[in-house]
C-alpha positions as CSV (number, residue, x, y, z in Angstrom):
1,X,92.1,87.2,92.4
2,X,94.6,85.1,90.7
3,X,93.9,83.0,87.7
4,X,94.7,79.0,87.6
5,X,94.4,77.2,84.6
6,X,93.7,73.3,85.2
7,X,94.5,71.3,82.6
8,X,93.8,67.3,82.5
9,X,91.6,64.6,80.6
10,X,89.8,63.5,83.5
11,X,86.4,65.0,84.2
12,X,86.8,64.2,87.7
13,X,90.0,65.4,88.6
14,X,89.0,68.9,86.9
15,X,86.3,68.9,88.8
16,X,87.6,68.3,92.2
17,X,90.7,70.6,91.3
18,X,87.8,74.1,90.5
19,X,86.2,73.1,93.7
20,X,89.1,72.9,96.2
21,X,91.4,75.8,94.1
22,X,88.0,78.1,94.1
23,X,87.4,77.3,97.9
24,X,91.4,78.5,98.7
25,X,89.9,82.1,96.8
26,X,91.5,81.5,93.3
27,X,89.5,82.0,89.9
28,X,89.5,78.3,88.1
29,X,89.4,77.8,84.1
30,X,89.6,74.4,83.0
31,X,90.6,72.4,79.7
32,X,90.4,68.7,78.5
33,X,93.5,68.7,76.2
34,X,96.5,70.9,75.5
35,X,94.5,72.4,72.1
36,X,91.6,73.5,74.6
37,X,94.3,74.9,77.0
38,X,96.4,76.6,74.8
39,X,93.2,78.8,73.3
40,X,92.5,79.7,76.9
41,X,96.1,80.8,77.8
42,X,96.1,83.2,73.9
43,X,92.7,84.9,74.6
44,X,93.1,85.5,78.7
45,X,96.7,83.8,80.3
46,X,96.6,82.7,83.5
47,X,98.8,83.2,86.4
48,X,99.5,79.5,86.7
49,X,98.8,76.2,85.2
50,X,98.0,72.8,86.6
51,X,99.4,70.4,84.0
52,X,98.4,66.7,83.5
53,X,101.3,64.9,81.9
54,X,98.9,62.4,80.0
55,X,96.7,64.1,77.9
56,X,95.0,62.9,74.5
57,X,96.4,64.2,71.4
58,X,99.6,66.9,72.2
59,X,101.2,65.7,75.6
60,X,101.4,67.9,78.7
61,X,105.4,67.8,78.0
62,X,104.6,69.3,74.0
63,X,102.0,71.3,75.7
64,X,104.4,72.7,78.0
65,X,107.2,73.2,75.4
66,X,104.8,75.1,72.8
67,X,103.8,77.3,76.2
68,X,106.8,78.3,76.9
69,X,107.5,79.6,73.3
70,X,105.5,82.2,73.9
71,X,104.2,82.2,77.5
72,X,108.2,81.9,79.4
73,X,106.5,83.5,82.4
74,X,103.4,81.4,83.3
75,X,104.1,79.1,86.1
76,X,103.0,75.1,85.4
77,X,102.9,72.5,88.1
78,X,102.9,69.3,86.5
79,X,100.3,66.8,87.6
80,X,100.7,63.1,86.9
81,X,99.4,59.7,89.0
82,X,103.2,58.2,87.6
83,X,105.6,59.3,90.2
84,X,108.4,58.3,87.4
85,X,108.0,61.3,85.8
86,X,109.0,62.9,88.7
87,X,112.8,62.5,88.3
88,X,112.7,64.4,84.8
89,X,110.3,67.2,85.3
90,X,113.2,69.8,85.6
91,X,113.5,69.0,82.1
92,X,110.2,70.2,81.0
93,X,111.0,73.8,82.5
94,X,108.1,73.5,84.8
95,X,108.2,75.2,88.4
96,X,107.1,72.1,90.1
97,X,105.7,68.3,90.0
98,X,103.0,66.6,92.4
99,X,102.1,63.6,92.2
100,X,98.2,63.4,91.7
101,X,95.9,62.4,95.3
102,X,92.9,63.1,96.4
103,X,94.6,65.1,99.1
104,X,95.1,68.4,97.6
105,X,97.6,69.8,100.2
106,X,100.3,69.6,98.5
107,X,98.8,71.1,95.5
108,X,97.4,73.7,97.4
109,X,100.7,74.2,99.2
110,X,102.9,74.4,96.0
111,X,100.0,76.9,94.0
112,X,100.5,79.0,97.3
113,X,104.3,78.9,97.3
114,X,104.5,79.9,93.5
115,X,101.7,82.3,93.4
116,X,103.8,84.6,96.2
117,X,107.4,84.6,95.0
C-alpha cells in the first residue's frame, strides 16, 4: 500500500484529504506544519507528499527546498486555494500543483498519475 504524507494547517482539509486518499486504498500520515512533516518523512518517508503552500512557521516552498536536500526522490503535489502560485510551482521542484477544492478528482487523479510512473 503506498504511503501519502498530507501536509497543511487546516484541520479540515487534512481531514477530508485521510478520508478520500484512504478510501482510493492509500495509507494517510498527516502533519500541521513543515517541522511536524519533516519528522515524519526522517523516521518513515513516504511515497508522496501533499503540500500546502501556506503553512505557519517554515513555508511549504522552505519545506519543500529542505526536502529535497535530502529526500530528491519523494514526489510533492503542491496544494494551495491561490491559483497564483500556480505559474511558479516548476520552480519549487515539485511534480505537480492543484489548486485546493472540495472536489478531490484532480487530486486523486494527479496522486494516481505519479504514484504509477
Amino acid at each position: 500500500m503506498k504511503r501519502i504524507l498530507v501536509v497543511d494547517d487546516e484541520d479540515n482539509i487534512r481531514l477530508l484529504y485521510q478520508e478520500e486518499l484512504r478510501d482510493a486504498g492509500y495509507e494517510v500520515s498527516l502533519a500541521g506544519n513543515a517541522e511536524e512533516a519533516l519528522k515524519i518523512v526522517e523516521e518513515n518517508p513516504p511515497d508522496l507528499i501533499t503540500l500546502d503552500v501556506k503553512l505557519p512557521g517554515m513555508s511549504g516552498f522552505d519545506f519543500l527546498k529542505e526536502l529535497k536536500k535530502n529526500q530528491k526522490d519523494i514526489p510533492v503535489i503542491l496544494c494551495s486555494a491561490y491559483g497564483a502560485y500556480k505559474q511558479e510551482f516548476q520552480l519549487w521542484a515539485s511534480e505537480a500543483y492543484v489548486v485546493k477544492s472540495a472536489d478531490l478528482r484532480e487530486l486523486k487523479m494527479t496522486i494516481k498519475e505519479i504514484l504509477s510512473n
